[in-house]
C-alpha positions as CSV (number, residue, x, y, z in Angstrom):
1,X,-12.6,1.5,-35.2
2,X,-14.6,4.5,-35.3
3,X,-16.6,6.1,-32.5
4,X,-20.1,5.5,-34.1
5,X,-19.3,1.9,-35.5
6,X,-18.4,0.9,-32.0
7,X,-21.6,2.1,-30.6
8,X,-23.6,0.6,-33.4
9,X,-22.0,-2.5,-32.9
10,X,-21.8,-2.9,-28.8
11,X,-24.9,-1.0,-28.5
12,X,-26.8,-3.8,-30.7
13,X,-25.0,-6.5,-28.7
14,X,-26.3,-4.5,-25.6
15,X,-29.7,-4.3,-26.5
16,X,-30.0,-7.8,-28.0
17,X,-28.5,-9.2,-24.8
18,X,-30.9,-7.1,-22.5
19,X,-33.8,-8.6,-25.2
20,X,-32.9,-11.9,-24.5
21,X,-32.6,-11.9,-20.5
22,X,-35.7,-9.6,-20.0
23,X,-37.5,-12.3,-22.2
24,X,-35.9,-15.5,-20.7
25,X,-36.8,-14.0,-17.1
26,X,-40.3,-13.5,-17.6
27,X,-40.3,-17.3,-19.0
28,X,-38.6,-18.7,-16.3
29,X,-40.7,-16.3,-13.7
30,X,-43.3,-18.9,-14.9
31,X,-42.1,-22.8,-14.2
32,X,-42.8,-23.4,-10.8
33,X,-40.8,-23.0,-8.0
34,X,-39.3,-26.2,-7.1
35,X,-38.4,-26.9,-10.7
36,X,-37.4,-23.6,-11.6
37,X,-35.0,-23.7,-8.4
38,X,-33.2,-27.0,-9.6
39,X,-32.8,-26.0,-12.8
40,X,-31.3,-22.2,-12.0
41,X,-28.4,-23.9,-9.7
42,X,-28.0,-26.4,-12.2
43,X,-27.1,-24.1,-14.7
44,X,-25.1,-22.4,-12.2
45,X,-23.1,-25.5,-11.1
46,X,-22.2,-26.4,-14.7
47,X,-21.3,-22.4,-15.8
48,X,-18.9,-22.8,-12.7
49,X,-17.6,-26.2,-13.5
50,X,-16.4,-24.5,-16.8
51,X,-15.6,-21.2,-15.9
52,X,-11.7,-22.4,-14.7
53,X,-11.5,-24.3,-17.9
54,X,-13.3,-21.7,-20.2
55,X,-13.2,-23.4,-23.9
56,X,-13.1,-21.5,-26.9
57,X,-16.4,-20.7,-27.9
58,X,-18.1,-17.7,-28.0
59,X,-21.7,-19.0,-28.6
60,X,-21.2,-21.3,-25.4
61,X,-19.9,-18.8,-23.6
62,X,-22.3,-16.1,-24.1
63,X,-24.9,-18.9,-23.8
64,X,-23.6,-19.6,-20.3
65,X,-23.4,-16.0,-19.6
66,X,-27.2,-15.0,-20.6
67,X,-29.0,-17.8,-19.0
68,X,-26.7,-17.3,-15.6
69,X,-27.6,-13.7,-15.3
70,X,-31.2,-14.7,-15.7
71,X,-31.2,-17.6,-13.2
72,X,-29.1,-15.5,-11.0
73,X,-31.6,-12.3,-11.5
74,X,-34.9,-14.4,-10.8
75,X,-33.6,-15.3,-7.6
76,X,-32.2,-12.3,-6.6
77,X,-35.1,-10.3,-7.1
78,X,-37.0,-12.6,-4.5
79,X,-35.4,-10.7,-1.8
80,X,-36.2,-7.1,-3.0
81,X,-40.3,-7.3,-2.8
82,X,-40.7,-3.7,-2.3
83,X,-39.9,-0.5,-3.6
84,X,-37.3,0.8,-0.8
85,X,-35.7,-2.4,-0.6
86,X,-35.3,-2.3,-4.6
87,X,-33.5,1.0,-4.6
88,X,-31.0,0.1,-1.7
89,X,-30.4,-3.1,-3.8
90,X,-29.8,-0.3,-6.5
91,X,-27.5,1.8,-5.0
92,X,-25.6,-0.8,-2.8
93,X,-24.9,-2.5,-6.3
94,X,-23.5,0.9,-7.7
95,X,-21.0,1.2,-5.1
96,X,-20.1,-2.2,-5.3
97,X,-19.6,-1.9,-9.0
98,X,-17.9,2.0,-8.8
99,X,-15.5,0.0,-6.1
100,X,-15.0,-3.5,-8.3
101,X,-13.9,-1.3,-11.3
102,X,-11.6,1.0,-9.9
103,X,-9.3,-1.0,-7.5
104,X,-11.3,-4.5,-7.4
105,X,-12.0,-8.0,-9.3
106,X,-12.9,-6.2,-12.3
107,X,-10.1,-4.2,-12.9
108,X,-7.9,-7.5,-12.1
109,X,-9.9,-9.4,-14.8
110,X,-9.7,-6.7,-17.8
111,X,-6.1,-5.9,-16.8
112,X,-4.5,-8.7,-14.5
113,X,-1.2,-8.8,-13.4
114,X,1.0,-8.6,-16.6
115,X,-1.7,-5.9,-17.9
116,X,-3.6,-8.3,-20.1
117,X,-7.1,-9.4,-20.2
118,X,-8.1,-12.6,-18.4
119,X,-9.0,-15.8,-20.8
120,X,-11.7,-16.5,-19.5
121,X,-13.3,-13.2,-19.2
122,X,-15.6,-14.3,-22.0
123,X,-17.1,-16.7,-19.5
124,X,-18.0,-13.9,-17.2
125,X,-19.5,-11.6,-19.9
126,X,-20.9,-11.1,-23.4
127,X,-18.1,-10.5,-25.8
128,X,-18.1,-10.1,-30.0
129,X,-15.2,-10.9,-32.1
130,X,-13.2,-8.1,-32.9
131,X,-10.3,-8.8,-35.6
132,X,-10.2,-12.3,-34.2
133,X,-10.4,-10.9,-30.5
134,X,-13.5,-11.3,-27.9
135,X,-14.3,-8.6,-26.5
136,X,-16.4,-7.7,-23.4
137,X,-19.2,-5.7,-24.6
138,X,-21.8,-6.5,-21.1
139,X,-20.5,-7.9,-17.8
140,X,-22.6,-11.2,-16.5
141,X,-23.1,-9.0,-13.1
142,X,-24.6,-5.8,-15.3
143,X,-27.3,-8.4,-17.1
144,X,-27.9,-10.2,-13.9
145,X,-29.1,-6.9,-11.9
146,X,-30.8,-5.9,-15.1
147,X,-33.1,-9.0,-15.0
148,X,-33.6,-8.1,-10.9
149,X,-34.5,-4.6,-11.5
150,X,-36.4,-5.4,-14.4
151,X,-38.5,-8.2,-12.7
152,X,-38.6,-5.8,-9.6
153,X,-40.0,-2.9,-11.7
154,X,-42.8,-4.9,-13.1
155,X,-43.7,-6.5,-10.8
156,X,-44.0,-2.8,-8.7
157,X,-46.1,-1.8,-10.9
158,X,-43.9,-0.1,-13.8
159,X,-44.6,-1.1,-16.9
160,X,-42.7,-3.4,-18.8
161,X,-41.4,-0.7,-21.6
162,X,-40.3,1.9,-19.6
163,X,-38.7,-0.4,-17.5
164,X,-37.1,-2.2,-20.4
165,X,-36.2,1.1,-22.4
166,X,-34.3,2.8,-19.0
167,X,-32.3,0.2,-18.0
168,X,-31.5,-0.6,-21.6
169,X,-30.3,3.3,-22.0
170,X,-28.9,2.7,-19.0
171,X,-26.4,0.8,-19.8
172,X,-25.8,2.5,-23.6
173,X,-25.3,5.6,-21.6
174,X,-22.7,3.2,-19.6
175,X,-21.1,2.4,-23.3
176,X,-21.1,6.1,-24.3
177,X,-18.9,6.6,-21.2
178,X,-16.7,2.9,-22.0
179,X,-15.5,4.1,-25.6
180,X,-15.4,7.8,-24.2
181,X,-12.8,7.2,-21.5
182,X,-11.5,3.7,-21.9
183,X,-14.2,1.6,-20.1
184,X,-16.5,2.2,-17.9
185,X,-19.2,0.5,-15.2
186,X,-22.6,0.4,-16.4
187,X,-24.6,-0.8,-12.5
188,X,-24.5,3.2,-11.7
189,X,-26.2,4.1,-14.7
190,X,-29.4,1.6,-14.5
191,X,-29.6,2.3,-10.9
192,X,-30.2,5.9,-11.6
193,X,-33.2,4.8,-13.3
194,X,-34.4,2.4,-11.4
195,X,-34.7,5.4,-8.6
196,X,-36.3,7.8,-11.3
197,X,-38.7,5.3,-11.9
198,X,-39.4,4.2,-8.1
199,X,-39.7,7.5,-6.3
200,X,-43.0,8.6,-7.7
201,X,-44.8,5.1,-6.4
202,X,-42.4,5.6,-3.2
203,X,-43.8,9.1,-2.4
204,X,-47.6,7.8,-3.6
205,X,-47.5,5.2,-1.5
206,X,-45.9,7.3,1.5
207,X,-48.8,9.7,0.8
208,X,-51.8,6.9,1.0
209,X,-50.3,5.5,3.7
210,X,-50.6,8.7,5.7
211,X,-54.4,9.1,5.1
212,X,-56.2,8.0,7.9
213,X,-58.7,4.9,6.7
């Protein structure tokens, strides 16, 4: 497959996925808390329950994947109300991911022991069929802090297309990377906007802050 057909192709499926999550958040950002609560870890339980066994579908497993990483994002960003504590999320996430792709659990899953991708690695990410092959186009971690940061941004104050449009070239800068070099983490790239977009307000609101009232 050619360089620009796999862009076109995993950079749709990027985009569409980060369509879907930013939407679903701001839906679910609605119910009201105790209901939204239950439902979120229900979701979660069952996505758990059938991670081990992880069936052969792609549309349940994507399914599973896109409402996880919004359930998981909505309540994530709960503990991130302010701008500083949104950027360390950022950059403690991008060392975690730099780390988990290197030497850690995602290297293990997209090469395990015998070299081979993990079954069930569909279950933990979105994937397209590729010559009768899924393969992981979005991580279920990548989607989940894009639906914290996004939620985070807007609610900060950003608005809701710039924050959309940098963490979604965020991550197709991430897949530029992928098919440049064989793969590649995509938590880095998104946090880099996520600070380009947060240090203006941090340094306005520094500023106010030091005017005497």
């Amino acid at each position: 497959m050619t360089f620009t057909r796999a862009f076109a192709m995993y950079g749709v499926s990027i985009v569409l996925s980060c369509a879907v999550v930013a939407a679903g958040a701001f839906h679910l950002s609605s119910w009201q808390e105790r209901g939204k609560t239950a439902v979120i870890w229900a979701w979660l339980v069952v996505h758990g329950l059938l991670l081990p066994l992880h069936p052969s579908s792609l549309f349940l497993s994507n399914g599973l994947v896109l409402g996880s990483a919004v359930g998981a994002g909505v309540l994530l960003q709960r503990f991130v109300p302010t701008a500083g504590a949104l950027v360390a999320l950022a950059v403690a996430a991008s060392v975690a991911d730099i780390i988990s792709f290197s030497t850690g659990p995602t290297r293990w899953l997209l090469e395990g022991p015998t070299g081979e991708m993990w079954a069930g690695l569909p279950y933990l990410a979105v994937t397209v069929p590729v010559a009768g092959q899924p393969i992981p186009v979005v991580g279920i971690g990548d989607l989940l802090l894009f639906t914290t940061f996004f939620l985070g941004l807007t609610r900060l104050g950003v608005g809701r297309a710039a924050s959309f449009v940098t963490l979604a070239c965020g991550l197709l800068v991430a897949l530029v990377v992928g098919l440049l070099r064989g793969g590649a983490f995509g938590i880095p790239f998104m946090a880099a906007g996520v600070v380009l977009l947060l240090v203006p307000l941090m340094r306005r609101e520094r500023r106010d802050g030091a005017v005497p009232k």
